[in-house]
C-alpha positions in Angstrom: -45.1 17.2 -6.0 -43.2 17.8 -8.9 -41.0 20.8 -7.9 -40.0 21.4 -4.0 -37.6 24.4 -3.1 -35.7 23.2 -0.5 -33.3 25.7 1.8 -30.1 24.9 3.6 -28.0 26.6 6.5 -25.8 26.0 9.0 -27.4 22.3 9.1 -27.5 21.2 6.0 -24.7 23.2 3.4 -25.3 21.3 0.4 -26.8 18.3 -0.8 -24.9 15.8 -2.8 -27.8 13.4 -3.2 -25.7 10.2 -5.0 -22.8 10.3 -2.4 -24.8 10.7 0.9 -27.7 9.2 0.2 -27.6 6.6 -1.4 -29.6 4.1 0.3 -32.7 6.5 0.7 -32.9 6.9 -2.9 -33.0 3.1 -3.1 -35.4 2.7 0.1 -37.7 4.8 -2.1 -37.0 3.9 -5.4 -35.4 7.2 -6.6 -33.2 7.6 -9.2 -30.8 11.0 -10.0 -31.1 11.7 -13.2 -29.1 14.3 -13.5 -27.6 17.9 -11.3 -27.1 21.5 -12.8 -25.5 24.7 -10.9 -27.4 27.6 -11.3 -27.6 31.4 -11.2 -31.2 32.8 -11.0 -31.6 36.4 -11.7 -34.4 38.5 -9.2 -35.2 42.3 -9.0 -33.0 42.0 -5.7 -29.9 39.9 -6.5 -28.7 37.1 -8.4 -29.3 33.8 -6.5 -26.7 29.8 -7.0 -29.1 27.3 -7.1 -28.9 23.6 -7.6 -31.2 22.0 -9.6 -31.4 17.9 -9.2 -33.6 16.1 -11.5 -34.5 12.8 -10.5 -36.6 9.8 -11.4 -39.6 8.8 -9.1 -42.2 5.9 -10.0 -41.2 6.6 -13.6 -42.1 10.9 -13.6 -39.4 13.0 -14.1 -39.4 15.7 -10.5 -36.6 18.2 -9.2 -35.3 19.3 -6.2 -34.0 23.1 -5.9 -31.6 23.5 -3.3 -30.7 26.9 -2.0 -27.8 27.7 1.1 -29.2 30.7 2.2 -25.8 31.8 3.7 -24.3 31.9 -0.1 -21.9 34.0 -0.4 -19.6 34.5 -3.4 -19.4 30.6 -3.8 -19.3 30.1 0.2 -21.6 29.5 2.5 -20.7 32.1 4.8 -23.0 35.2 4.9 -23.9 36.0 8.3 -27.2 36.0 9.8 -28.2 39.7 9.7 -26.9 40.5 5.9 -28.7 37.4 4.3 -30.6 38.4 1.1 -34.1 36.9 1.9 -36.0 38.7 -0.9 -33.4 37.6 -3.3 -33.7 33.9 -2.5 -37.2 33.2 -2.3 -37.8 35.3 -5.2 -35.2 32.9 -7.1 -37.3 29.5 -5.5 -40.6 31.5 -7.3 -38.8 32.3 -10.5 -38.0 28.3 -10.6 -41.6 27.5 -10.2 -41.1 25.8 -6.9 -44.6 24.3 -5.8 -43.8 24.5 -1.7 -40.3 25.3 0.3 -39.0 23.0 2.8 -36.5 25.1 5.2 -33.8 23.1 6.8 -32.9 25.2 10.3 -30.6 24.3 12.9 -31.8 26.0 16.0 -31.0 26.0 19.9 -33.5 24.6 22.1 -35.3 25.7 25.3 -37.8 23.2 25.8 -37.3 19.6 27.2 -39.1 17.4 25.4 -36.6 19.0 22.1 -33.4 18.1 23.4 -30.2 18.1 20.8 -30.3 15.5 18.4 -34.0 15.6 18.2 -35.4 17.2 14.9 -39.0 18.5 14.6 -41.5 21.0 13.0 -42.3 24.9 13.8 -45.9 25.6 13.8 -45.6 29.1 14.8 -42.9 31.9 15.2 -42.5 35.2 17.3 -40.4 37.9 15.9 -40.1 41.0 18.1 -36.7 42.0 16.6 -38.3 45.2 14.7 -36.5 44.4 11.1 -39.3 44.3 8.0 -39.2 41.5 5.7 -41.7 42.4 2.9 -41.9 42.9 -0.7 -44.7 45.2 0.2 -42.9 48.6 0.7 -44.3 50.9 -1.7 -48.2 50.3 -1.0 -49.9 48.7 2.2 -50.7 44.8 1.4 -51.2 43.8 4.7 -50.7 39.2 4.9 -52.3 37.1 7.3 -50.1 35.0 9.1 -52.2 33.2 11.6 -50.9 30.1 10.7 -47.3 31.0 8.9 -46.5 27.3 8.4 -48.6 24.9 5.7 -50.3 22.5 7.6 -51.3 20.3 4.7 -47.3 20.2 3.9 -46.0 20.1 7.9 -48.9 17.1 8.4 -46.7 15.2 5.5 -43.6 15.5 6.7 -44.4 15.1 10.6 -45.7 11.7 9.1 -41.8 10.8 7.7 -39.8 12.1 10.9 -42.2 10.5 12.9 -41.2 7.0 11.2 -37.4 7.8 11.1 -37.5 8.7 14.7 -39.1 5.9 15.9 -41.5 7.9 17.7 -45.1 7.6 18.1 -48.2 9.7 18.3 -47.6 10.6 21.5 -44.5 12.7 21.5 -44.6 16.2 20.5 -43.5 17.6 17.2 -44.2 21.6 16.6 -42.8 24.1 18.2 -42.6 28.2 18.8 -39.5 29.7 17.0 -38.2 32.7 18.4 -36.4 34.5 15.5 -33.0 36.6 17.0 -31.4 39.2 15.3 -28.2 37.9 15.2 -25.1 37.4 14.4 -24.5 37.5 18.3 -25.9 34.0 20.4 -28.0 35.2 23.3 -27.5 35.9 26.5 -29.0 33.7 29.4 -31.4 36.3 30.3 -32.5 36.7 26.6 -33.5 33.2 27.3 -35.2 33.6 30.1 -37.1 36.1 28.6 -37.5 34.0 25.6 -38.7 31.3 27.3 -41.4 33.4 29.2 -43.1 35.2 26.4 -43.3 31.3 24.6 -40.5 30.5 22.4 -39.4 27.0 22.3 -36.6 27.3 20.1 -34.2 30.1 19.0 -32.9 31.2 15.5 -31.6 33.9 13.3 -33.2 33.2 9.8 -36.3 31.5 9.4 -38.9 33.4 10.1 -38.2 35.7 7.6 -38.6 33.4 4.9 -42.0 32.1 5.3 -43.4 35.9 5.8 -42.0 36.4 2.6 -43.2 33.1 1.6 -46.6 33.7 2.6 -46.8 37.1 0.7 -46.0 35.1 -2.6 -48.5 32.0 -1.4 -46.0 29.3 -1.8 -46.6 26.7 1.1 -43.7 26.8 3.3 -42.5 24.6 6.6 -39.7 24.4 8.7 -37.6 21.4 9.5 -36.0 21.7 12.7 -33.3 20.5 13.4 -32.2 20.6 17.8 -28.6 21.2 17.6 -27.2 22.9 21.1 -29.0 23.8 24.4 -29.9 27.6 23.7 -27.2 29.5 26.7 -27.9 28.9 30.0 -29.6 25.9 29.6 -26.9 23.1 29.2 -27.9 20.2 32.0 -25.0 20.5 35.0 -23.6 23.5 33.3 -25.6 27.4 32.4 -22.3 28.8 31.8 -21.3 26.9 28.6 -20.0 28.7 26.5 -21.7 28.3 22.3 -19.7 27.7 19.4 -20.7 27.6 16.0 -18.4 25.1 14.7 -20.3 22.5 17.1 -23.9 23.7 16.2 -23.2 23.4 12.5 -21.7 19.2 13.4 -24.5 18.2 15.5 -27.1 19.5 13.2 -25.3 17.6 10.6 -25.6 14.2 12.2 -29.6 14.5 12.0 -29.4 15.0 8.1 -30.8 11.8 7.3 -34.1 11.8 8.6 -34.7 15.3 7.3 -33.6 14.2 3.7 -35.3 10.9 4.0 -38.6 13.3 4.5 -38.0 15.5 1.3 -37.7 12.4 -0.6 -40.8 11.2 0.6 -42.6 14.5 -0.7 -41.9 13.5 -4.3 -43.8 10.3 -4.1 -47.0 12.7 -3.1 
């Protein structure tokens, strides 16, 4: 892969390849070549991007990062008011090949406990909000399996490795998109839980609809950064705060970076 899109949130803010990661550039034999700010111009907004040119096994490849929170040169734009026609848009106009999305979420499932990051193979989003670019005539996209395999089946491969874990223990999950900005209740759980959803966000799935309807492959690292409220071991009344989210989905960067890299070698 010559080109991959890569978005970050509340997990991953920006990428400063040389100073972070320094020794999984080395591990892989990858060399920065060089890192431009950006300003891509879409139909619905302008869009910062950074572009990071780097060397792999002697071909020139680049990395386009986007903070989908951007706002006005922070990363700050809350859930509901996010732009999500703008920014993929912008990852097309740069003639991304796939999109790797970077999400911290809250997690209902056991075998997904904080600290753990994995893959969403499906999503369920019964908050009634359209994300199309189809609003003047009916294009109706399948989404019977939103996620690229091909691409997931890549990357699985990589956290599996930097986990240490083997074939045996899970990987994909359901995400359960909220509207936000609020966190949910412990009966929005509940109910959450019931209906299938394995893990709880505010963003995502609205990307790879949109992703689909343009045909770029798209998959979703996961990154399990809080108990989703009500289901904190010894204690269902913990309160959430997003301040602790956005540190504990920090600490799993590295396997998650360690997996982009890998992409370029494909």
């Amino acid at each position: 892969m010559d080109r991959i899109g890569i978005i970050g949130g509340t997990g991953l803010v920006s990428i400063n390849l040389e100073s972070d990661y320094r020794s999984e550039l080395e591990q892989l034999q990858i060399s920065v070549i060089r890192s431009d700010e950006v300003t891509v111009d879409t139909e619905f907004g302008n869009v910062p991007l950074k572009c990071i040119t780097v060397n792999c096994q002697g071909k020139q490849k680049e990395l386009v990062f986007l903070q989908r929170h951007h706002n006005n040169g922070s990363a700050n734009k809350p859930p509901h008011m996010i732009n999500h026609k703008a920014n993929i848009k912008a990852l097309q106009n740069s003639a991304c090949e796939v999109i790797i999305s970077v999400c911290s979420i809250g997690t209902l499932a056991a075998d997904f406990p904080p600290g753990k990051v994995g893959l969403a193979d499906q999503y369920i989003d019964f908050t009634g909000v359209a994300t199309s670019y189809n609003d003047t005539f009916a294009v109706f996209t399948s989404v019977t399996e939103p996620f690229s395999r091909e691409l997931n089946s890549m990357i699985e491969k990589s956290l599996r490795d930097a986990q240490g874990f083997d074939d045996s223990e899970k990987m994909y999950y359901t995400y359960w998109l909220a509207q936000g900005p609020h966190f949910e209740t412990r009966a929005e759980v509940d109910a959450i839980d019931k209906l299938g959803g394995h893990m709880v966000g505010m963003t995502m799935a609205r990307e790879v609809k949109l992703a689909n309807e343009i045909m770029i492959p798209y998959s979703a690292i996961c990154i399990s950064s809080n108990w989703a409220a009500g289901r904190e071991p010894g204690d269902p009344s913990a309160e959430l705060s997003h301040n602790l989210v956005a540190s504990q989905a920090n600490d799993r960067l590295n396997p998650v970076i360690l997996s982009v890299l890998r992409l370029l070698q494909f």
